[in-house]
C-alpha positions in Angstrom: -22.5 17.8 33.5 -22.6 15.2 30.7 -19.8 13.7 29.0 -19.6 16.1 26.4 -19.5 19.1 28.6 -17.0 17.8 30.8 -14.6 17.4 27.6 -15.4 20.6 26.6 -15.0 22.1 29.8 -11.4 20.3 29.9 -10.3 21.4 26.2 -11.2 25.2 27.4 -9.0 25.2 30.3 -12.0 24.9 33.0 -12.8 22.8 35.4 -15.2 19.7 34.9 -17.8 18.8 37.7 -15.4 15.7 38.0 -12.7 14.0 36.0 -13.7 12.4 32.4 -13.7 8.9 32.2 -13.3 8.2 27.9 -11.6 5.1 27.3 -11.6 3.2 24.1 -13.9 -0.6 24.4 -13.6 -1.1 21.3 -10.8 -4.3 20.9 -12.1 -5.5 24.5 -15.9 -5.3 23.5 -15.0 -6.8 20.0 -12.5 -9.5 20.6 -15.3 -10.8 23.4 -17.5 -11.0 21.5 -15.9 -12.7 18.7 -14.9 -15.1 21.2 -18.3 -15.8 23.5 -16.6 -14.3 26.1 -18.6 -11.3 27.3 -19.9 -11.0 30.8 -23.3 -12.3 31.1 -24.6 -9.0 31.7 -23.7 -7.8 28.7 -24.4 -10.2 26.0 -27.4 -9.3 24.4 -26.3 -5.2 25.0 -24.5 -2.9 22.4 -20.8 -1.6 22.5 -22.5 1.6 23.5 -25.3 0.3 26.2 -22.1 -1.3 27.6 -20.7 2.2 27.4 -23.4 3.5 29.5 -23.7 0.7 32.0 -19.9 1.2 33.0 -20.2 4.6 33.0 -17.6 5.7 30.3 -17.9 8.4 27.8 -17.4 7.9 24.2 -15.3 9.4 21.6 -14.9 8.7 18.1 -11.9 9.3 15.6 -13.5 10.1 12.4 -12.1 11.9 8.9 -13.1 15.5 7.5 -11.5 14.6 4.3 -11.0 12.0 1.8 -9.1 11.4 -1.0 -9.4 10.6 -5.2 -6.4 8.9 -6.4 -6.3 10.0 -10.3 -3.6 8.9 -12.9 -2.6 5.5 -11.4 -3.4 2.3 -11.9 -3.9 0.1 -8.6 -3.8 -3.6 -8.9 -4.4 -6.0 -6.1 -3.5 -9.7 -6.0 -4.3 -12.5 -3.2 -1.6 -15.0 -2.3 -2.4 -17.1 0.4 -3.0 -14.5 3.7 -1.2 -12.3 1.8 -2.5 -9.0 0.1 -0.5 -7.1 -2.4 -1.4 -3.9 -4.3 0.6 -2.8 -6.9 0.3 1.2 -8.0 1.4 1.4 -11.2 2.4 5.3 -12.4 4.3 6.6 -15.3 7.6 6.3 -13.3 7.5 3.0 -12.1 6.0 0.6 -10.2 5.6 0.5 -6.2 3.5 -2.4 -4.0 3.4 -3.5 -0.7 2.2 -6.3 1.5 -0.3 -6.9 4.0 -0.4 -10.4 5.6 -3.8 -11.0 7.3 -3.6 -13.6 10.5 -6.6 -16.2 11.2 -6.2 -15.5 14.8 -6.5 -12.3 15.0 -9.6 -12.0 12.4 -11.1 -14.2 14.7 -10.8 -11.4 17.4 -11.6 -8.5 15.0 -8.4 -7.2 14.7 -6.2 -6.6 11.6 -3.0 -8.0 10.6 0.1 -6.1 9.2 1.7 -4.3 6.5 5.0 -6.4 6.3 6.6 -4.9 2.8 6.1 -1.1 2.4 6.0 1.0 -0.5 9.6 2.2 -0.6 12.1 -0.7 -0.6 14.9 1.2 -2.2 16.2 4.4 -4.4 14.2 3.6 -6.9 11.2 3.5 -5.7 11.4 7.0 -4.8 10.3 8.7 -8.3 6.7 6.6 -7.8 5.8 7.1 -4.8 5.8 10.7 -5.5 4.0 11.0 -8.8 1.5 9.1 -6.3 1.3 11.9 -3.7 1.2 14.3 -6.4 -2.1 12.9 -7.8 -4.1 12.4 -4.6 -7.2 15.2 -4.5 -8.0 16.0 -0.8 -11.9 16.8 -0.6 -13.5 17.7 2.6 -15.8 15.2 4.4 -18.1 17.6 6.9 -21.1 16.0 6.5 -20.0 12.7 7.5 -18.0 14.2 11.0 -21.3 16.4 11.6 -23.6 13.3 11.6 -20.9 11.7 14.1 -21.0 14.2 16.1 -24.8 14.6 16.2 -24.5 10.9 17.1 -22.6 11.0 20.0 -24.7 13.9 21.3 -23.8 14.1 25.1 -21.8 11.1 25.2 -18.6 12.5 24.0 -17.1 14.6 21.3 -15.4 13.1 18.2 -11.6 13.6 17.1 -10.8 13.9 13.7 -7.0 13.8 12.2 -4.4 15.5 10.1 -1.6 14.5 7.9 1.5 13.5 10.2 5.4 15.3 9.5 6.7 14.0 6.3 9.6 12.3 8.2 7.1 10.7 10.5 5.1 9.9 7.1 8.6 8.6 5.6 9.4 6.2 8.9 6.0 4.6 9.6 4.2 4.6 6.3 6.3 4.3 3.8 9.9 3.0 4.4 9.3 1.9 7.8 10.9 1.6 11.2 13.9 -0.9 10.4 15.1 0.8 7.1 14.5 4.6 7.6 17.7 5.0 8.9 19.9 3.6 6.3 17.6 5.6 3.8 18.2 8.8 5.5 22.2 8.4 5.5 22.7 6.6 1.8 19.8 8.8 -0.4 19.3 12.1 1.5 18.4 13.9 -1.3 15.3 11.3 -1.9 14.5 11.9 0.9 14.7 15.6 1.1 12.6 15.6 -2.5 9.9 13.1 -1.4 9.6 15.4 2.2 8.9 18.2 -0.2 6.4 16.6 -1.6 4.7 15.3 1.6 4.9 18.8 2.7 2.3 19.8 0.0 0.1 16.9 0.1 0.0 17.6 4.2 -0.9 21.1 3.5 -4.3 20.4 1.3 -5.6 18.6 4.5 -4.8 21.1 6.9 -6.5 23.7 5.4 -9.8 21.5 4.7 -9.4 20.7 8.7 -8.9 24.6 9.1 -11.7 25.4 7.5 -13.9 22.3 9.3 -15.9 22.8 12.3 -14.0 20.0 14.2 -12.2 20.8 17.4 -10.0 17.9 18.1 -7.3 17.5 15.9 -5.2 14.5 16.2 -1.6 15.3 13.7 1.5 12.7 14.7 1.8 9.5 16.7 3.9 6.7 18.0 6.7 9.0 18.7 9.1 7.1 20.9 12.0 8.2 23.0 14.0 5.5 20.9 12.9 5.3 17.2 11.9 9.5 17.6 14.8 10.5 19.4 15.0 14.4 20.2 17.8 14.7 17.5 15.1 13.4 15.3 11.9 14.7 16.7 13.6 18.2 16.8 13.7 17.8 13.0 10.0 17.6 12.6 8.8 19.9 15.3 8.9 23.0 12.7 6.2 21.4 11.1 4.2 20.9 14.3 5.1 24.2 15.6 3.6 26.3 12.6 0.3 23.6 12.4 -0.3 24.6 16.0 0.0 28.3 15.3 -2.5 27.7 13.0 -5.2 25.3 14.2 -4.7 27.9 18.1 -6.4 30.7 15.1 -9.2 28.6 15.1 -9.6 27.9 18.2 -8.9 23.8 17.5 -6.5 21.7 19.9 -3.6 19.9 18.1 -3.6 16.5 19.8 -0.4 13.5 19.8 -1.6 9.8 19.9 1.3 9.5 22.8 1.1 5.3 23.1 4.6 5.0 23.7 8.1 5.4 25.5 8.0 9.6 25.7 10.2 9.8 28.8 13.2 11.9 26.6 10.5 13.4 24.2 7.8 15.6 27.3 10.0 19.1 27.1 10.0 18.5 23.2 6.4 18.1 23.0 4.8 21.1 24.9 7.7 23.0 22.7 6.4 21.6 19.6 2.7 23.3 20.6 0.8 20.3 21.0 -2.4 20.8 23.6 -3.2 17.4 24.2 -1.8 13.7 24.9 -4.3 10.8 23.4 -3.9 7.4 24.6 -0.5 9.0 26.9 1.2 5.5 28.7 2.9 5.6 31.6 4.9 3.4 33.9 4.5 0.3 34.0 4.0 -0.4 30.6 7.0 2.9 29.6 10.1 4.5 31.8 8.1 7.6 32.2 5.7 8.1 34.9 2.4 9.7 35.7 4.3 12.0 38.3 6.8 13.3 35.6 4.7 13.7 32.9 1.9 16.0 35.2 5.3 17.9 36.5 6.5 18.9 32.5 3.0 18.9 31.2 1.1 21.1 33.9 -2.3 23.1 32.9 -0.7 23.2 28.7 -1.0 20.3 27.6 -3.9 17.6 28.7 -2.9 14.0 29.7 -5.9 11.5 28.2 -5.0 8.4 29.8 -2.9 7.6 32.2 -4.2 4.1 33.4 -2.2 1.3 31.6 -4.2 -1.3 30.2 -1.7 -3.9 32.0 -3.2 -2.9 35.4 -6.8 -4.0 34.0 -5.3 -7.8 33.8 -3.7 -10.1 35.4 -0.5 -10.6 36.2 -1.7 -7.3 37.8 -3.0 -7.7 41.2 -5.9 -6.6 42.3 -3.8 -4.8 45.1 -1.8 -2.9 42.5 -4.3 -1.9 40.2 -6.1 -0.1 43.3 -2.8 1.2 44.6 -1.7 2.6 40.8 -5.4 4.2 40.8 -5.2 6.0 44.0 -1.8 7.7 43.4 -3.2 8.3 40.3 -5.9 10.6 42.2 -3.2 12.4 43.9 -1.1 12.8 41.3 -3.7 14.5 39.2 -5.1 17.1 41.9 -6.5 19.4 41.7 -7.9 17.5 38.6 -6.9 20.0 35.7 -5.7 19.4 32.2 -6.7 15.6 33.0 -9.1 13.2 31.3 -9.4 9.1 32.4 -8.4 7.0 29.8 -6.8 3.6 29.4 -3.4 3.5 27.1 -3.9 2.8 24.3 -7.2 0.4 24.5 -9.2 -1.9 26.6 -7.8 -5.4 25.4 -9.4 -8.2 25.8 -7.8 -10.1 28.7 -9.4 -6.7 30.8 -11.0 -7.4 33.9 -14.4 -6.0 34.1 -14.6 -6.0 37.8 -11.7 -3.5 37.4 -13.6 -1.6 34.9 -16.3 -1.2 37.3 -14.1 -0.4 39.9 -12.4 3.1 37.6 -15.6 3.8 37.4 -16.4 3.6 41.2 -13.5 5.4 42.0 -14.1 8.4 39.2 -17.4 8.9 41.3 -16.1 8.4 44.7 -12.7 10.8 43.9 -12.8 12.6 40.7 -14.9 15.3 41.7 -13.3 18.6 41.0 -11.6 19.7 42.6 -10.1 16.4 43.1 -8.1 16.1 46.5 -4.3 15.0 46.8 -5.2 12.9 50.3 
């Protein structure tokens, strides 16, 4: 089977001819490079001939949709590292502030929002009128020429808009404010969510009405910042999504890269079908074991190899022992595709990349055997 049909063949309930191995190169292949530090081997190749030579499938996360932003005015202004746009609407004026670092520029990687959009009540009213004026217009073309790229490599993921909380917390307020906002202006709050609401449902029905499978829709949801008092509150909105995309015959998937050990029940409630980029112990409390227990057949793990274990201080004794209870845990092999959480970073060791891929072929066969 090739890459694409063993993905399939997993996101269809049957069985593969042997487990998927799709993890994400990407920061590892680029940061290396940036840095002179490839292997030998693999200096004058490509990110995907490197692909191919360690066996690994390939996905891609690509958009069905884009947006217009009509009726505002966007300024940006450069102070030092420091990136500011300013949206300027009929109601006020919002901005926030990304801070770019040399370092990590020099590895390929970006830097950081560190001001968002809402920094108090009065910001509110804006940030609205903004939402209200984005156009969502489909973007198939683009997805089907990814896809025809990947041919049998892979198939590509394409994403949704997240729960307007979620969309509140991470994008907008953030992480160490939210909180207060949600106790001291909760009928902002509950105004703005409305709002969301109808933005999020113009991109769900262009992703309806794409030919995309994969659908990734919320992320990051952590067992301390998403605790199930809060993640109860948003499930509605994943629950009805999920009714919707399972119409179609499209899998709603969760970029799971952090701590879900209080969240697993809550998740398979919430309808999702799959777990992108799911950690486990040692990097989170959870583990592999408890996860396969609440998850079963319903909802497929896609990862489950910490990218810790690919590095030192790892051993190269407990990287082999992590991988072979991984096998067992994992048998018969259902619902299960290979994937490091979240990426490949650069300190990987590509011995031990080789070495996954060794052990994929010597004990991922399906049906893939507890001993």
């Amino acid at each position: 089977m090739t890459n694409r049909e063993r993905m399939l063949a997993v996101m269809a309930g049957r069985s593969p001819d042997r487990i998927p191995w799709i993890p994400r190169p990407e920061v590892w292949y680029e940061a290396r490079r940036r840095a002179g530090t490839l292997p030998a081997k693999f200096r004058r190749m490509t990110l995907n001939e490197i692909r191919h030579a360690l066996r690994m499938g390939t996905w891609i996360n690509t958009p069905i949709f884009r947006t217009e932003l009509h009726d505002v005015e966007v300024r940006t202004h450069e102070h030092g590292r420091d990136l500011v746009k300013e949206y300027v609407t009929p109601v006020g004026t919002v901005s926030t502030r990304y801070r770019r670092s040399e370092k990590l520029e020099q590895l390929g990687m970006s830097g950081q929002e560190v001001e968002k959009m809402i920094k108090g009540p009065s910001d509110y009213p804006a940030v609205e009128y903004i939402y209200q004026h984005i156009e969502v217009l489909p973007n198939y073309e683009d997805y089907l020429a990814v896809e025809r790229e990947l041919g049998d490599d892979g198939y590509p993921m394409t994403w949704s808009f997240m729960d307007p909380l979620s969309e509140i917390m991470l994008e907008l307020v953030g992480y160490n404010e939210v909180y207060y906002h949600l106790h001291d202006y909760p009928k902002l709050v509950a105004s703005l969510s409305e709002t969301l609401a109808a933005h999020a449902a113009k991109i769900q029905q262009v992703v309806l009405d794409s030919s995309a499978r994969l659908v990734m829709c919320g992320s990051h949801f952590s067992s301390m910042m998403t605790p199930p008092k809060i993640f109860k509150q948003m499930m509605p909105f994943y629950q009805a999504f999920s009714e919707r995309l399972h119409r179609r015959d499209k899998l709603m998937v969760c970029h799971a890269d952090a701590d879900t050990s209080q969240l697993l029940e809550l998740l398979v409630e919430a309808g999702y079908d799959a777990m992108d980029s799911f950690v486990a112990a040692p990097m989170v409390p959870v583990t592999l074991e408890r996860a396969r227990a609440v998850f079963g057949n319903k909802v497929i793990i896609w990862g489950g190899l910490p990218s810790t274990l690919l590095c030192d201080p790892a051993t190269d004794d407990e990287f082999e022992a992590y991988m072979r209870n991984l096998f067992r845990v994992i048998a018969p092999g259902d619902a299960f595709i290979l994937a490091v959480a979240d990426n490949i970073m650069m300190e990987s060791k590509v011995e031990r990349l080789e070495r996954v891929a060794d052990m994929v072929e010597e004990y991922g066969a399906y049906p893939v055997r507890a001993g």
